[in-house]
VEXROVEX-211022 format. One record per residue (C-alpha): x, y, z; residue in one letter; residue number from 1. Coordinates in steps of 0.5 Angstrom, whole numbers. Each point is the difference from the previous one (the first is absolute). Layout:
BEGIN
[rec [X Y Z] A NUM],
...
***
This chain:
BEGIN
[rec [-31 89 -39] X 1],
[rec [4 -4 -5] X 2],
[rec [6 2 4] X 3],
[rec [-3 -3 8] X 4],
[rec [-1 -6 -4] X 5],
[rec [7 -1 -3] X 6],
[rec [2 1 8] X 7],
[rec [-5 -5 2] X 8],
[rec [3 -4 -5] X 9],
[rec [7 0 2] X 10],
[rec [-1 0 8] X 11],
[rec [-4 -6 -2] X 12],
[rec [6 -4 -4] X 13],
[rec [3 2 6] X 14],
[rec [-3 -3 5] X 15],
[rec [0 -6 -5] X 16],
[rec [7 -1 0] X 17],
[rec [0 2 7] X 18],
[rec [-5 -6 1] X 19],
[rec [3 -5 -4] X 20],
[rec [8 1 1] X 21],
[rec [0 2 7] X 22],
[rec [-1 -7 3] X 23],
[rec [6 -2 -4] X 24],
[rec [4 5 2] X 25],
[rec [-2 -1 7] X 26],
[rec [1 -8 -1] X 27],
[rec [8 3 -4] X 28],
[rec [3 4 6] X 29],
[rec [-2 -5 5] X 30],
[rec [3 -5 -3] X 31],
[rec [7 4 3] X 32],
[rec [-4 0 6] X 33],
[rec [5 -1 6] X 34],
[rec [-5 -4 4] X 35],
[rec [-6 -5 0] X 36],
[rec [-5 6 0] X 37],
[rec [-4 1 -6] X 38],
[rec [-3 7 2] X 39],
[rec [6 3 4] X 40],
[rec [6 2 -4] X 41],
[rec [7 -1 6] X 42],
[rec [5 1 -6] X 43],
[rec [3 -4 -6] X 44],
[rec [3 -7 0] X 45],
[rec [1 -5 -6] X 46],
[rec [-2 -5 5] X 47],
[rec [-6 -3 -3] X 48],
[rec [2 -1 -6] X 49],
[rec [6 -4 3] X 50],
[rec [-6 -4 3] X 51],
[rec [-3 0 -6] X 52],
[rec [6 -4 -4] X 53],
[rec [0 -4 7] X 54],
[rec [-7 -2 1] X 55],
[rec [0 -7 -4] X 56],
[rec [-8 1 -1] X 57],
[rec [0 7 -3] X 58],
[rec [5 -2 -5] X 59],
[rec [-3 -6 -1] X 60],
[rec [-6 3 -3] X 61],
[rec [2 5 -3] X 62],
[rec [4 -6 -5] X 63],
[rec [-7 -3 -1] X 64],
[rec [-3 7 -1] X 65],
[rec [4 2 -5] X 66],
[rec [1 -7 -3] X 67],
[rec [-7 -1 -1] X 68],
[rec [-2 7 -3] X 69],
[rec [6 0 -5] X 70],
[rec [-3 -7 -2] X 71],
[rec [-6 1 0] X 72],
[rec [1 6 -4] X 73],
[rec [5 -3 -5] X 74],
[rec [-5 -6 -2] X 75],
[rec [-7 4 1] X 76],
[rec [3 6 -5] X 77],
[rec [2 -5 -5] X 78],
[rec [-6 -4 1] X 79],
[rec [-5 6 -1] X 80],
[rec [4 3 -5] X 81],
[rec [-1 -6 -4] X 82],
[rec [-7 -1 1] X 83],
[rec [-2 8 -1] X 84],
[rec [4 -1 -8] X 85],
[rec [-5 -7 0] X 86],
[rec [-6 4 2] X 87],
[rec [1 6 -5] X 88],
[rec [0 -6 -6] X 89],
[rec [-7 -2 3] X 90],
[rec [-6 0 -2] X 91],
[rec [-3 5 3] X 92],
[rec [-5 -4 4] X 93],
[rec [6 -4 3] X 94],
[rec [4 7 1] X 95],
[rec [-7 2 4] X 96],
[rec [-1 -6 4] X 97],
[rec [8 0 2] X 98],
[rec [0 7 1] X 99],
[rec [-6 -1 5] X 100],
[rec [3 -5 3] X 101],
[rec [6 3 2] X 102],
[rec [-2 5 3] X 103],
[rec [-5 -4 5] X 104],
[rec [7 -2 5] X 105],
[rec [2 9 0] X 106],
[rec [-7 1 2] X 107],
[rec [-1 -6 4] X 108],
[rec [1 1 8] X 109],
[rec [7 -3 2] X 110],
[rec [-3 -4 6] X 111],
[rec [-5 -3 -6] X 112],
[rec [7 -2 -4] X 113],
[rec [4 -2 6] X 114],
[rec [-5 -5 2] X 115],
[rec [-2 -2 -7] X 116],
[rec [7 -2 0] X 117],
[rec [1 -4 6] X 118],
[rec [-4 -4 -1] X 119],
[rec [1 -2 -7] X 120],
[rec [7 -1 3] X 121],
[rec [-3 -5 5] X 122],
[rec [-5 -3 -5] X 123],
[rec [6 -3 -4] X 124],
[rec [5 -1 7] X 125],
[rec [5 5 -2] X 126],
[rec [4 1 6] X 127],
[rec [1 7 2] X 128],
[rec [6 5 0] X 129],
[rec [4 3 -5] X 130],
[rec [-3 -4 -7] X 131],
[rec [-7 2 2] X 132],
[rec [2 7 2] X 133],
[rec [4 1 -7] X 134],
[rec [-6 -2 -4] X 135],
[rec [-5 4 4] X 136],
[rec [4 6 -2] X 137],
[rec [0 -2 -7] X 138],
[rec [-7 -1 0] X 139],
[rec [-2 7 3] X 140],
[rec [6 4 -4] X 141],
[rec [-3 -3 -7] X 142],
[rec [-5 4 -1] X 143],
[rec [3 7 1] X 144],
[rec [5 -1 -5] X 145],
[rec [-5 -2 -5] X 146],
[rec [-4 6 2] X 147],
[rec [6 5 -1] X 148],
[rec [2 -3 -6] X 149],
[rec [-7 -1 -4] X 150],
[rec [1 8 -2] X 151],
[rec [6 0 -3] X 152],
[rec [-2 -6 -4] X 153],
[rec [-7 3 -2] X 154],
[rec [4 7 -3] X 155],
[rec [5 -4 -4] X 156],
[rec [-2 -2 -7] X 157],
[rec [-2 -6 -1] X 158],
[rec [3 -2 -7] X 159],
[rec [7 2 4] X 160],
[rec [3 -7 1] X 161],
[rec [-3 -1 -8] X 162],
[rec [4 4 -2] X 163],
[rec [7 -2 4] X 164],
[rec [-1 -6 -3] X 165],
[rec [-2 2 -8] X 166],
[rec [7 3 1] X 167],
[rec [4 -6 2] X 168],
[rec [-1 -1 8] X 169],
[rec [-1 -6 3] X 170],
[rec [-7 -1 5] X 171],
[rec [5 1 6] X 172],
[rec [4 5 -3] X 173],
[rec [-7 4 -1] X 174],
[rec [-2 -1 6] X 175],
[rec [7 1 5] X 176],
[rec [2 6 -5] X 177],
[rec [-6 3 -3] X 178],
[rec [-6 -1 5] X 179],
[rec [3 -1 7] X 180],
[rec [4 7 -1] X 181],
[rec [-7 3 -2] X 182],
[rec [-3 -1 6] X 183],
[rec [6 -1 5] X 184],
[rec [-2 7 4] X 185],
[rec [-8 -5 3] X 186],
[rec [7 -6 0] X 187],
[rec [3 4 6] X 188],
[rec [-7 3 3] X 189],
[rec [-2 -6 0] X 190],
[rec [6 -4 4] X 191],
[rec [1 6 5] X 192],
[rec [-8 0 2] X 193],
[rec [1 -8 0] X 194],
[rec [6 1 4] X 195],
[rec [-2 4 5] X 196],
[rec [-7 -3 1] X 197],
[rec [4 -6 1] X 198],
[rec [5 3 5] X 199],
[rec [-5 3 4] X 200],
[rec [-5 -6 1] X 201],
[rec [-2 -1 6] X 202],
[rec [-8 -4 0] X 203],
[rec [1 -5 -5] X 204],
[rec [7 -2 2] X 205],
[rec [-2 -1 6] X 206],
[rec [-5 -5 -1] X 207],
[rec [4 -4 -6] X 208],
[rec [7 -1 4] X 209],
[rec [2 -4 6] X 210],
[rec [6 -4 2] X 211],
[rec [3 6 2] X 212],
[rec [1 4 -7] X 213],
[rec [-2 7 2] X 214],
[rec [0 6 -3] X 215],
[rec [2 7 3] X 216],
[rec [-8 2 -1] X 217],
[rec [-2 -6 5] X 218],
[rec [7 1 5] X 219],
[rec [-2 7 2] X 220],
[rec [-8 -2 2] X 221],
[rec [3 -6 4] X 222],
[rec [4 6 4] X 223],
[rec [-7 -2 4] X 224],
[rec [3 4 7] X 225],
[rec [3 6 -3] X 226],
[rec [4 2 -6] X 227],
[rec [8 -2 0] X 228],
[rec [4 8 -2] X 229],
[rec [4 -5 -5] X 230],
[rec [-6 1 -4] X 231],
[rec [1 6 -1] X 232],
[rec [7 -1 -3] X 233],
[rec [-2 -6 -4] X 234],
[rec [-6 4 -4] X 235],
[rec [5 7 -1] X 236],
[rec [5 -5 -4] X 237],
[rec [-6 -2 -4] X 238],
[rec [-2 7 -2] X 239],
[rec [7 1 -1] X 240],
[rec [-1 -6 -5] X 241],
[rec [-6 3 -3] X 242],
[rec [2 6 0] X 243],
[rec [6 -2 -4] X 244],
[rec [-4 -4 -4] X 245],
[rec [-5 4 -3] X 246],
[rec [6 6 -1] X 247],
[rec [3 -5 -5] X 248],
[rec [-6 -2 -4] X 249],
[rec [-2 8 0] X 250],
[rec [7 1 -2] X 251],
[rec [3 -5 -4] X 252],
[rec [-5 1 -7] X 253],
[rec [3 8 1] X 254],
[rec [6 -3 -1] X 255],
[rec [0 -6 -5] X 256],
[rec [-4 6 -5] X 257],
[rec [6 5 1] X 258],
[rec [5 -5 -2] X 259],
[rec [2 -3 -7] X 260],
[rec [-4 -7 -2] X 261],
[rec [7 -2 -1] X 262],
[rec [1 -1 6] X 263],
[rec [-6 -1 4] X 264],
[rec [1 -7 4] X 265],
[rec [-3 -5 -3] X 266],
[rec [-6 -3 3] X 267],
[rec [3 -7 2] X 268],
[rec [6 4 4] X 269],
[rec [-6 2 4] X 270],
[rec [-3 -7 1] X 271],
[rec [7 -2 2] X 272],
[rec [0 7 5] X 273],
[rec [-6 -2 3] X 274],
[rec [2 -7 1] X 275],
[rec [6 2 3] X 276],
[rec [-4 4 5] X 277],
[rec [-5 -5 1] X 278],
[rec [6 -5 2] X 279],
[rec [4 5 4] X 280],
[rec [-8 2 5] X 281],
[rec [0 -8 0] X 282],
[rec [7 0 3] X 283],
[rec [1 5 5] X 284],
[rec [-7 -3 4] X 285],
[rec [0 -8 -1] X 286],
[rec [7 -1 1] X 287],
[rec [0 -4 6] X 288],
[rec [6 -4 4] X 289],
[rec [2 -7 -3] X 290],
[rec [-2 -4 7] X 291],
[rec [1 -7 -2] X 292],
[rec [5 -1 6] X 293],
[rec [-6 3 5] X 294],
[rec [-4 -5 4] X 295],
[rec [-7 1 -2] X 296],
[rec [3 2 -8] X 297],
[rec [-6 0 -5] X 298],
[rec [-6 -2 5] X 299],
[rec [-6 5 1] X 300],
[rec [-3 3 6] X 301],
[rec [-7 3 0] X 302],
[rec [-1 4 5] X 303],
[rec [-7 3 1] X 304],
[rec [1 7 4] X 305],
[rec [-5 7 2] X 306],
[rec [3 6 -4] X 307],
[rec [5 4 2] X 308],
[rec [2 -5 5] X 309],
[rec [7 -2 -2] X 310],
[rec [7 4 1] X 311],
[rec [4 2 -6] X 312],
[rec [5 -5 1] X 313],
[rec [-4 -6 3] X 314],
[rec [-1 -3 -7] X 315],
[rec [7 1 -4] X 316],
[rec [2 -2 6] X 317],
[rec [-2 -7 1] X 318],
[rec [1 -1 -8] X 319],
[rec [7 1 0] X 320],
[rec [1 -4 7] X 321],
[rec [-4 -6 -3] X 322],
[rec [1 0 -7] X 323],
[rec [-8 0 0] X 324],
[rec [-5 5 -4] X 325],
[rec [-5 3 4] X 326],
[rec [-7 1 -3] X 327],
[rec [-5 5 5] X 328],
[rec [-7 1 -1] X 329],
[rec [-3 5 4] X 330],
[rec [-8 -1 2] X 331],
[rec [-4 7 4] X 332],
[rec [-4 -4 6] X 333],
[rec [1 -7 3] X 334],
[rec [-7 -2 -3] X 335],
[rec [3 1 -7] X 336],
[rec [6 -5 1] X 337],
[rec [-5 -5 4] X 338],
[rec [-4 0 -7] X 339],
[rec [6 -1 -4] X 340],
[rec [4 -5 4] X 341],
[rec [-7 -4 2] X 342],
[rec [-1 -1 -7] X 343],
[rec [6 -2 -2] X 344],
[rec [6 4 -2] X 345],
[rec [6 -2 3] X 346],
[rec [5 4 4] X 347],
[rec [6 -1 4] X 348],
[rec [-1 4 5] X 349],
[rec [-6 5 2] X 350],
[rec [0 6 5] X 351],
[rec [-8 -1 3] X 352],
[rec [-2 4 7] X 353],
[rec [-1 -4 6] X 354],
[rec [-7 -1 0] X 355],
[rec [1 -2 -8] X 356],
[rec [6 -5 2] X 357],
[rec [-5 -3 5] X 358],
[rec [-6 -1 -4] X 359],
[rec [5 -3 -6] X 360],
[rec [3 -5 6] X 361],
[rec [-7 -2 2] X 362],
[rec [-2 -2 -8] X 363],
[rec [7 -4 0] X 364],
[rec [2 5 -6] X 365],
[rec [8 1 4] X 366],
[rec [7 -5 1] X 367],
[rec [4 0 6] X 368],
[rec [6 4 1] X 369],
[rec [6 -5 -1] X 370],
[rec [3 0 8] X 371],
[rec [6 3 -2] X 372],
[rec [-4 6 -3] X 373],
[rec [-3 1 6] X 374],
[rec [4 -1 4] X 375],
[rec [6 5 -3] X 376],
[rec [-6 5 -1] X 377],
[rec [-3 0 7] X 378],
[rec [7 1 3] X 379],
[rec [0 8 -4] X 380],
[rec [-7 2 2] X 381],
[rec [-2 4 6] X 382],
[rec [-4 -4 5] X 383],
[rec [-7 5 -1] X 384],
[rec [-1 -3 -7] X 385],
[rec [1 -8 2] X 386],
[rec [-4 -4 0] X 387],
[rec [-6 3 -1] X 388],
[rec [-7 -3 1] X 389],
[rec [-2 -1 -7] X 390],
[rec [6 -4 -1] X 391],
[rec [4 -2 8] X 392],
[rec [5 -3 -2] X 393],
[rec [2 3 -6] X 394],
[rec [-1 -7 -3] X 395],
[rec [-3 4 -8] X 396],
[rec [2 6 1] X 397],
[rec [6 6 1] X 398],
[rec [-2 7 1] X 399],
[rec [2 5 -5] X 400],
[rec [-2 6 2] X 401],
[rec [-4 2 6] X 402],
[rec [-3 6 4] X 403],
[rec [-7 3 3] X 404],
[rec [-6 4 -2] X 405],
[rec [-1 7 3] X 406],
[rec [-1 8 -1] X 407],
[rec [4 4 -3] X 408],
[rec [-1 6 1] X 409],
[rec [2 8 -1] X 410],
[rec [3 3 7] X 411],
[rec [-2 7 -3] X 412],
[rec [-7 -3 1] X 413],
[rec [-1 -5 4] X 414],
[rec [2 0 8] X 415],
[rec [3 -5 2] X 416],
[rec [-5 0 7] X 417],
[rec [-5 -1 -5] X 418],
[rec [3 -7 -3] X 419],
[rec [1 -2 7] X 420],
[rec [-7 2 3] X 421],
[rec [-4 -2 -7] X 422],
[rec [5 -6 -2] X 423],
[rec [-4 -3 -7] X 424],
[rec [-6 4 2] X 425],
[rec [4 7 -2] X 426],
[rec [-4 -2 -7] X 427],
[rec [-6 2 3] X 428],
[rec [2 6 3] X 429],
[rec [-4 6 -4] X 430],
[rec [5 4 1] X 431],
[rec [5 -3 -5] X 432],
[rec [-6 -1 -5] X 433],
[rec [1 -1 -7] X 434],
[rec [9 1 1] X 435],
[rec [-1 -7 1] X 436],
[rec [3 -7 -4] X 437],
[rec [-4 -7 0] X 438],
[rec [4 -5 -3] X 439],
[rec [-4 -5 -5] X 440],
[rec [1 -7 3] X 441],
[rec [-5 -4 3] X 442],
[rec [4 -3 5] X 443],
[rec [4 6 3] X 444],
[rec [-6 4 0] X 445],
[rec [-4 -4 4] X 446],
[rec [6 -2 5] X 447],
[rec [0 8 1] X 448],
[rec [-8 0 3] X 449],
[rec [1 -7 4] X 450],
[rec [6 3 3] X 451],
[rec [-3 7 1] X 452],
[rec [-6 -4 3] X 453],
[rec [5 -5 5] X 454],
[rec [-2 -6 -4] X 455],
[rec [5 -5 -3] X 456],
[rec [1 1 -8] X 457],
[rec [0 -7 0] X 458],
[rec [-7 0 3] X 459],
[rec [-5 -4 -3] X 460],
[rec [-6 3 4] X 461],
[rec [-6 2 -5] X 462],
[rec [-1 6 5] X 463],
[rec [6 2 0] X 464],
[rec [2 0 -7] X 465],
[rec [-7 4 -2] X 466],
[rec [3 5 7] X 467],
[rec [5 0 -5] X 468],
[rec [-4 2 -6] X 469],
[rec [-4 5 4] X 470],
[rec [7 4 3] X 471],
[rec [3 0 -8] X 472],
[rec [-7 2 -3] X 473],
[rec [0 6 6] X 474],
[rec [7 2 -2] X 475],
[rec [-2 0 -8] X 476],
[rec [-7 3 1] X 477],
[rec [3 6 5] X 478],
[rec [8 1 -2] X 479],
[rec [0 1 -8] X 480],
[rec [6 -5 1] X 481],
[rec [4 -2 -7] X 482],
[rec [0 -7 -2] X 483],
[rec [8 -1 -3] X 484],
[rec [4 -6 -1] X 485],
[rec [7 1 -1] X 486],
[rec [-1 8 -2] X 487],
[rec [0 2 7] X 488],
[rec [8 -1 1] X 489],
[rec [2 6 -5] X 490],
[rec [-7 3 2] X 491],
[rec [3 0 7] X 492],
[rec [7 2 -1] X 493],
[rec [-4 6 -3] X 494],
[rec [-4 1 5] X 495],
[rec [-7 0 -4] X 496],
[rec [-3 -2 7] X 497],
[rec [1 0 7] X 498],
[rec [-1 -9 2] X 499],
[rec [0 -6 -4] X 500],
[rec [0 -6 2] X 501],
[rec [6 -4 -3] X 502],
[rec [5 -6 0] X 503],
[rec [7 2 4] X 504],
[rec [4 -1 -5] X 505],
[rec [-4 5 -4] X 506],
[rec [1 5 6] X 507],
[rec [7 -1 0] X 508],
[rec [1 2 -9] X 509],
[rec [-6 7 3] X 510],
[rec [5 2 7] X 511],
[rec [6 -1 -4] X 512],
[rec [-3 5 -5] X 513],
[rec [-3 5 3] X 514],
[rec [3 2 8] X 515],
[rec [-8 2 3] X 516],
[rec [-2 -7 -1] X 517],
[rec [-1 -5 6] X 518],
[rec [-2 -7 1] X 519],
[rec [-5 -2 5] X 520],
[rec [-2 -7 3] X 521],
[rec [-6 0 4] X 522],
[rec [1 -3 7] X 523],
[rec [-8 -5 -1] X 524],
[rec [6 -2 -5] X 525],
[rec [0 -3 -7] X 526],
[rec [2 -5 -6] X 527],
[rec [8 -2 0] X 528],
[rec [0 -3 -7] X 529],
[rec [5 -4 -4] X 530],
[rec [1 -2 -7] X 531],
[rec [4 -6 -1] X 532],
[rec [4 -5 -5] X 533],
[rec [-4 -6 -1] X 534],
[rec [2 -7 -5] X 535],
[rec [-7 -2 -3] X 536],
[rec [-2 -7 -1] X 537],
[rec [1 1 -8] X 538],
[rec [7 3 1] X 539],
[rec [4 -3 -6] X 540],
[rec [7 2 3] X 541],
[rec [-1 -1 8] X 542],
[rec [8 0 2] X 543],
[rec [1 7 -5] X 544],
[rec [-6 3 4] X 545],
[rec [4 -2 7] X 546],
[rec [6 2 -2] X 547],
[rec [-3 8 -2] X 548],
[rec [-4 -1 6] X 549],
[rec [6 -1 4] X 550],
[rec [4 5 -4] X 551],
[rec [-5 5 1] X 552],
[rec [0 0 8] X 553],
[rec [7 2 -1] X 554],
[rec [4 5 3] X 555],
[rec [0 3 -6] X 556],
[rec [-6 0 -4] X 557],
[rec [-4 1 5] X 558],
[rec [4 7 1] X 559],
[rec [0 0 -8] X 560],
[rec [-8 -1 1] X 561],
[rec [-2 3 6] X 562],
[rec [4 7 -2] X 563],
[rec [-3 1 -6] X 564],
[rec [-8 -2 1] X 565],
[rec [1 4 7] X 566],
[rec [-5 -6 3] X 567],
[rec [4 -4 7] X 568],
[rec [4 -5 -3] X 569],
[rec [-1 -7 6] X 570],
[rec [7 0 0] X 571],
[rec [3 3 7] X 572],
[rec [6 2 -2] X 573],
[rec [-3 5 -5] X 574],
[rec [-6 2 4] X 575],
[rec [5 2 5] X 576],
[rec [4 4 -5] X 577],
[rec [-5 3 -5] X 578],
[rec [-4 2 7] X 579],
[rec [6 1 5] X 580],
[rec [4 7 1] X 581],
[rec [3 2 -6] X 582],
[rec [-4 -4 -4] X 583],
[rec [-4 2 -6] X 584],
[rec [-7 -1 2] X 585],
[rec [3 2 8] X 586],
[rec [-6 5 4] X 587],
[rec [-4 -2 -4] X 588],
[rec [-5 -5 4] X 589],
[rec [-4 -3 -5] X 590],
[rec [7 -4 -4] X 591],
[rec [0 -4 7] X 592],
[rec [-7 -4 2] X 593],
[rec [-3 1 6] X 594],
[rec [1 -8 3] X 595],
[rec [-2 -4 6] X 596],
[rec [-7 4 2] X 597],
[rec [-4 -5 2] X 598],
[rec [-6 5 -4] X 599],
[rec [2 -1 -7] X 600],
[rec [-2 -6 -4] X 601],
[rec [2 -4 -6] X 602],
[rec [-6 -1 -5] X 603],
[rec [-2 -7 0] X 604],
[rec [-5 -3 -6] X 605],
[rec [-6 -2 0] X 606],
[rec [-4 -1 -6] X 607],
[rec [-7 2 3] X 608],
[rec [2 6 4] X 609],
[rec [4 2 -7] X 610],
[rec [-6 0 -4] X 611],
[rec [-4 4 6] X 612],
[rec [6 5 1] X 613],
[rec [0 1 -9] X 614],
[rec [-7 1 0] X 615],
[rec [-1 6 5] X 616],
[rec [6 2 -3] X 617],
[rec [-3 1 -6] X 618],
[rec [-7 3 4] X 619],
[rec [6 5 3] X 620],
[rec [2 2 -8] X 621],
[rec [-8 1 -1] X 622],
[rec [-2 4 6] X 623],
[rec [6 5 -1] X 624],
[rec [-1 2 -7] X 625],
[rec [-7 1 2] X 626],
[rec [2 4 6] X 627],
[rec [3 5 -6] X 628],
***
């Protein structure tokens, strides 16, 4: 019996290392992936570490990210160390109330503490960004080194320093030579456990910073449409940094006890090393290029942009075309950034949707284009994106990224007389139950139900929108449809269901992975959307943000952006080169929309039908997790 239970042991530790380590493993060896894939291994290449070293912003928060977690950590070590020898000198209802105080933050929910501190932050109008996000981690590493050094001190002799002293040492003497070596070993846990909390805080960060200071934690979850593989190679670099790391602590005291106390270094020659090194860490990712003689040397741009949603060079380039310095925040949805710009951050350039941009130029929220923007821009677009009917003239606004909505869909399962005899009502056919994705958003969703219905998607008809209603409840109270947002893109190179509506660029990143995946726009046609650049009414910098408008509608940057984001870039001449033959999305249908079809329709903004169209949405939601 005693035999099984040390079998069952051992499988079990097994299966735990397994569970704990095989992810890492996975994420280490397709760091070397020849390929954009995350789950299909085509051989070994360096190239997303080179793309690494390149992408302006993954460097850029690994600096901070680094930055912020030695800093905190070295002002939180000594803080607490100071205040844990204060307390282990209290009186023992002090060293009680403190103790309980302390532990209050580690069992305190994070979403609790990092909106506890926005809004202290805000009270006293402490500007957001790297002095904010610097002294949220002092805050939250405090009371772990506190904890890890109170047991170190409870075990010493309390008469200790006395002692020290009767023999002739000064009170810092006594302190730095008698007590700090004692209690070292809680120092350095404590230091490390504040240093990785630090390093790997993504909720409290990403309420305390702003102007652009990200760390890596809240660069991966702007990666909103799908994970860049340079991640892969980034997060290697930092195990191999740990893992180094944590041989050198283990490792280093196993040395300093077999060698002669003679010729231990002193503490000060470790100080200097660790500031060397602090330095050398600094250097190496904040060195920038001197650009006094660059036009737009020492201004800022902030640019306020979807996730993910930007080429590798796009920044770094105009950067060193311009002399200027480019800060980007990201936002998840356009309603999220209407609420920021509405309520007065200031940004320089936004890329909203079109029926976003529609609803901003009706509440007098944009500037106009200098006529030179436009008139440069409008020269490289592609006639299908100009001129559409949320802004005709292109007076406010140049697309950035453009496409359609449609099915995506697995040849292995789904014919293709089904889609072209079913069009939209293919979500309703039962022979496709429960192997079918919904995608959650109101605006997409009803679009698919008008147009299966042969109704307008810009209907505001209140018999037509509840028909739409009814068709969408049919379809989640029937099919067993899965509701996703950006998850059905990897779920679908993956093949985990037959159907799912999707954005065409998304369809484009699923066929690129996966050969059995297709692309297929219904003939009651569809939503042709666009995002575009636009100016705000507040913009502190309007002639920079012209500039970056202009350069993005570049050759090369939109090549640069259109390539790596996989959407369909306005400009023509890189449509047709992605697209055409020999290029990197050719074959593939999706890269290229569909234009000129006098049944697909761009969304217009209508506050009321908005409101009726959220609301249904939401009874959609309810019906479907009834229906389970």
């Amino acid at each position: 019996m005693s035999k099984d239970k040390r079998v069952l042991g051992k499988v079990g530790m097994v299966l735990l290392l397994v569970f704990f380590y095989a992810p890492i493993l996975f994420m280490i060896i397709f760091s070397f992936n020849s390929s954009k894939s995350l789950t299909h291994f085509t051989g070994f290449s360096l190239c997303w570490y080179e793309a690494m070293l390149k992408n302006h912003g993954m460097m850029e928060s690994l600096y901070v990210t680094i930055v912020i977690a030695l800093l905190a950590t070295i002002i939180s070590t000594i803080i607490g160390t100071i205040t844990a020898i204060g307390l282990s000198k209290s009186k023992k209802v002090l060293r009680t109330f403190i103790s309980q105080v302390n532990d209050f933050p580690i069992m305190n929910p994070e979403i609790v503490t990092a909106i506890g501190l926005m809004l202290l932050f805000i009270t006293f109008q402490i500007e957001k960004g790297f002095v904010t996000l610097l002294l949220a981690h002092i805050a939250f590493c405090i009371p772990y080194v506190i904890l890890s050094i109170m047991p170190k001190i409870k075990s010493l002799d309390p008469n200790l320093a006395d002692a020290a002293m009767d023999l002739g040492a000064t009170p810092w003497q006594a302190l730095v030579k008698v007590i700090v070596p004692q209690i070292m070993p809680g120092i350095v846990s404590g230091a490390l456990i504040a240093f990785t909390m630090s390093f790997d805080d993504f909720v409290i960060s990403y309420f305390v910073t702003g102007q652009g200071v990200k760390n890596l934690s809240i660069m991966v979850y702007t990666m909103s449409k799908r994970i860049n593989p340079s991640v892969n190679a980034i997060s290697t670099l930092v195990v191999l940094l740990i893992t180094i790391t944590l041989t050198i602590v283990n490792v280093l005291p196993m040395i300093r006890k077999k060698t002669s106390p003679s010729k231990q270094n002193k503490p000060w020659k470790w100080a200097v090393a660790g500031v060397v090194v602090v330095g050398l860490v600094a250097s190496l990712f904040g060195l920038n290029k001197s650009a006094s003689t660059l036009p737009y040397a020492g201004q800022t741009l902030h640019v306020y942009n979807w996730g993910e949603y930007t080429g590798e060079n796009i920044i770094s380039g105009f950067e060193e075309l311009t002399g200027a310095k480019v800060i980007m925040d990201n936002f998840d949805s356009n309603e999220q950034m209407y609420i920021k710009v509405a309520n007065g951050d200031a940004y320089d350039v936004l890329v909203p949707s079109d029926y976003m941009i529609q609803r901003m130029m009706q509440e007098d929220m944009l500037q106009k284009l200098e006529p030179e923007t436009r008139k440069e821009c409008l020269s490289e677009l592609m006639e299908a994106i100009k001129g559409l009917p949320y802004d005709p003239k292109n007076e406010y606004s140049i697309p950035y990224f453009w496409g359609t909505v449609g099915i995506v869909y697995d040849k292995t399962k789904v014919s293709e007389e089904d889609l072209e005899n079913e069009g939209w009502n293919i979500f309703l056919d039962q022979k496709y139950k429960g192997d079918i994705y919904l995608y959650d958003s109101e605006r997409d969703s009803f679009m698919m139900a008008l147009k299966a219905l042969g109704y307008s998607m810009n209907t505001t008809s209140a018999d037509e929108l509840n028909a739409a209603f009814n068709w969408l409840v049919q379809c989640v109270q029937t099919m067993d449809p899965e509701i996703v947002t950006d998850e059905i893109i990897d779920n679908m190179a993956q093949a985990r269901k037959a159907l799912g509506l999707i954005y065409s660029g998304d369809a484009a990143y699923v066929m690129s992975e996966n050969e059995n995946m297709g692309f297929y726009m219904p003939t009651s046609g569809t939503n042709l959307w666009s995002d575009a650049m636009v100016i705000p009414k507040n913009a502190k910098n309007p002639k920079l943000a012209n500039e970056f408008i202009r350069y993005i509608t570049s050759y090369d940057a939109a090549m640069d952006n259109s390539s790596y984001v996989g959407y369909t870039s306005p400009n023509k001449e890189v449509t047709e080169e992605l697209g055409g033959e020999g290029g990197d999305y050719d074959g593939i249908n999706a890269y290229t929309p569909r234009s000129g079809y006098d049944k697909d329709e761009v969304f217009q903004y209508d506050e009321a039908t908005r409101k009726i169209i959220a609301d249904l949405w939401s009874r959609v939601k309810v019906a479907a997790s009834n229906a389970h």
